[in-house]
C-alpha positions in Angstrom: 14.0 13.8 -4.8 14.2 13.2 -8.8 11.3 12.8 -10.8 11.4 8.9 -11.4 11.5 8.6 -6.9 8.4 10.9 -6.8 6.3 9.3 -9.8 7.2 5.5 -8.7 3.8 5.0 -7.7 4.3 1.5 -7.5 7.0 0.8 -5.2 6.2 3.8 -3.1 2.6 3.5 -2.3 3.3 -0.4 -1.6 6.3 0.4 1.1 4.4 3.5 2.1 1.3 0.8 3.2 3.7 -1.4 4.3 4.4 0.9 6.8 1.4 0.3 8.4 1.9 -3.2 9.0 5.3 -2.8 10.9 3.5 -0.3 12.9 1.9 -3.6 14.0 4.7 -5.5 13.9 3.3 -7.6 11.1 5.4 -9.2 8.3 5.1 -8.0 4.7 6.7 -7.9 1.8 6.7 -5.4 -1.7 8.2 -5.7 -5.0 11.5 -3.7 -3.3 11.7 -5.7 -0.3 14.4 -8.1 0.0 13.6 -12.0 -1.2 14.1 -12.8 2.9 10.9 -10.8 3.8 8.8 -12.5 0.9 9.4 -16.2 2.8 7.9 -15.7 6.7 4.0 -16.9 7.3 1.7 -15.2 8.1 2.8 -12.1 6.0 0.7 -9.8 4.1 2.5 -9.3 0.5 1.7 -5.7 -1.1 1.2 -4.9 -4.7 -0.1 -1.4 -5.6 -1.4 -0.5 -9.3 -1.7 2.8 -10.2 -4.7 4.7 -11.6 -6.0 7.6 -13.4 -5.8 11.1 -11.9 -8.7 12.2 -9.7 -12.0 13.8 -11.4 -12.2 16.3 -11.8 -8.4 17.0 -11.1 -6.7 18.3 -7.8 -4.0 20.8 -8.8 -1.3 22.3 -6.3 0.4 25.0 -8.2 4.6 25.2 -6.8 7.0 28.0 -8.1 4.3 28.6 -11.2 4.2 25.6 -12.2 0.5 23.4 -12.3 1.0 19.7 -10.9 -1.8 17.2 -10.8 -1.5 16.5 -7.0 -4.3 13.3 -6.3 -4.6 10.2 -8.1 -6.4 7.0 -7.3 -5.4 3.3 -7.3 -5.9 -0.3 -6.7 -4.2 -2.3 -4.0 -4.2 -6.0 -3.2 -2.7 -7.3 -0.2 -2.3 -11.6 -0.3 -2.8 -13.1 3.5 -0.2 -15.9 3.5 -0.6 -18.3 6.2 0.8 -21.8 7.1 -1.9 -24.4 7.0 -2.4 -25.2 10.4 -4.4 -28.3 12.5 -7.8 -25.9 13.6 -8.3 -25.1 9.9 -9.1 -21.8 8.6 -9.4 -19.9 11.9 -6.0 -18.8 12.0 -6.0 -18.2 8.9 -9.4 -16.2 8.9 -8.3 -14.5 11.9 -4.7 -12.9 10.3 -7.0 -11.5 7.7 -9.1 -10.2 9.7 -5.8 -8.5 11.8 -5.1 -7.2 8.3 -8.3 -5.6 7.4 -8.4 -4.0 10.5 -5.3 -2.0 9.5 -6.5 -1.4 6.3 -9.3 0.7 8.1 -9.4 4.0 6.5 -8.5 5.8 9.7 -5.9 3.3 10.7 -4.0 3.2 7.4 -4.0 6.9 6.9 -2.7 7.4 10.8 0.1 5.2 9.8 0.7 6.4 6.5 0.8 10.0 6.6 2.6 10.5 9.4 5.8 8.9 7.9 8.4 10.3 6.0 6.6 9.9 2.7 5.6 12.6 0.0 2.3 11.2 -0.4 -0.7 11.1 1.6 -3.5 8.4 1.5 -7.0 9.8 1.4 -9.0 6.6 0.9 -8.4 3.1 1.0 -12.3 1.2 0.3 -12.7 -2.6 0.0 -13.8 -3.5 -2.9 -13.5 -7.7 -2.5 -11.8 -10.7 -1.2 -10.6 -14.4 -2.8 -9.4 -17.3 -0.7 -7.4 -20.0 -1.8 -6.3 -23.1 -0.1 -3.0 -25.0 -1.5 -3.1 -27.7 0.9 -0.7 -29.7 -0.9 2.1 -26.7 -0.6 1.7 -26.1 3.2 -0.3 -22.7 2.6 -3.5 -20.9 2.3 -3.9 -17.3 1.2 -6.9 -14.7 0.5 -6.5 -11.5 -1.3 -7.7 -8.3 -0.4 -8.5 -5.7 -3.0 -9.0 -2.0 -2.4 -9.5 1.4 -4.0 -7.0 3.8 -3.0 -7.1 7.4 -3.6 -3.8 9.2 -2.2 -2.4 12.9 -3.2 1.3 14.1 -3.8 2.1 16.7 -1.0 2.9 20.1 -2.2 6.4 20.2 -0.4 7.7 16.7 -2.9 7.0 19.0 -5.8 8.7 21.6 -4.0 11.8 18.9 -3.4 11.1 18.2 -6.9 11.5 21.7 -8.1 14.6 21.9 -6.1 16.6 19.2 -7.3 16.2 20.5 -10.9 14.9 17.3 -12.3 11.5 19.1 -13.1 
């Protein structure tokens, strides 16, 4: 693993929640999935915006070297749904289904356990917008959260390894 794979917050933390949803065999789509994912409704479409490193900061120290090892973040996740003849309750309903992976339990399960050099320690709510675009066939709401997630000791050890320091 180089340095720009490990420190590619963006894209990794996004496909690394998105994981989650194909757990539950739910559509989604990132900034590296292909432009077919980004067209099926319902589908949850993931952006992750990285933050500051945790206060005060969470070391891991790998072959004598010091690494900040936890950072935080902010995640939205846009509900996309058809329109559909009983109103909002599908659509209220597929946003509910994605909340309810978005539990902290539930996300961390499904993140952490994959193949990932990063582990999510929190994901908190922190609002929800709706929007109706009758005239385009859609509605969508988006879902913001605070993430806070830490770099496992053995991708700075991969890191180490591959000489890209």
């Amino acid at each position: 693993m180089t340095a720009a794979e490990l420190y590619d917050f963006e894209s990794n933390l996004a496909d690394t929640i998105g994981a989650a949803f194909s757990a539950y065999e739910m559509n989604w789509a990132s900034l590296t999935t292909p432009p077919q994912s980004h067209k099926p409704r319902p589908r949850a479409e993931i952006i992750f915006r990285p933050g500051a490193a945790l206060t005060p900061a969470r070391i891991t120290t790998v072959n004598g070297l010091r690494r900040i090892a936890a950072y935080n973040g902010d995640l939205e996740i846009t509900c996309v749904t058809d329109i559909s003849a009983t109103g909002k309750l599908e659509h209220s309903a597929y946003r509910a289904e994605v909340r309810q992976i978005l539990e902290l339990d539930t996300v961390r399960v499904a993140c952490n356990g994959t193949n990932t050099p990063y582990t999510i320690d929190w994901v908190q709510p922190t609002g929800t917008s709706e929007t109706f675009k009758t005239d385009k066939g859609y509605e969508f709401s988006q879902l913001s959260y605070s993430v806070a997630f830490s770099i496992k000791a053995s991708a700075f050890v991969q890191l180490d390894a591959s000489g890209t320091q």
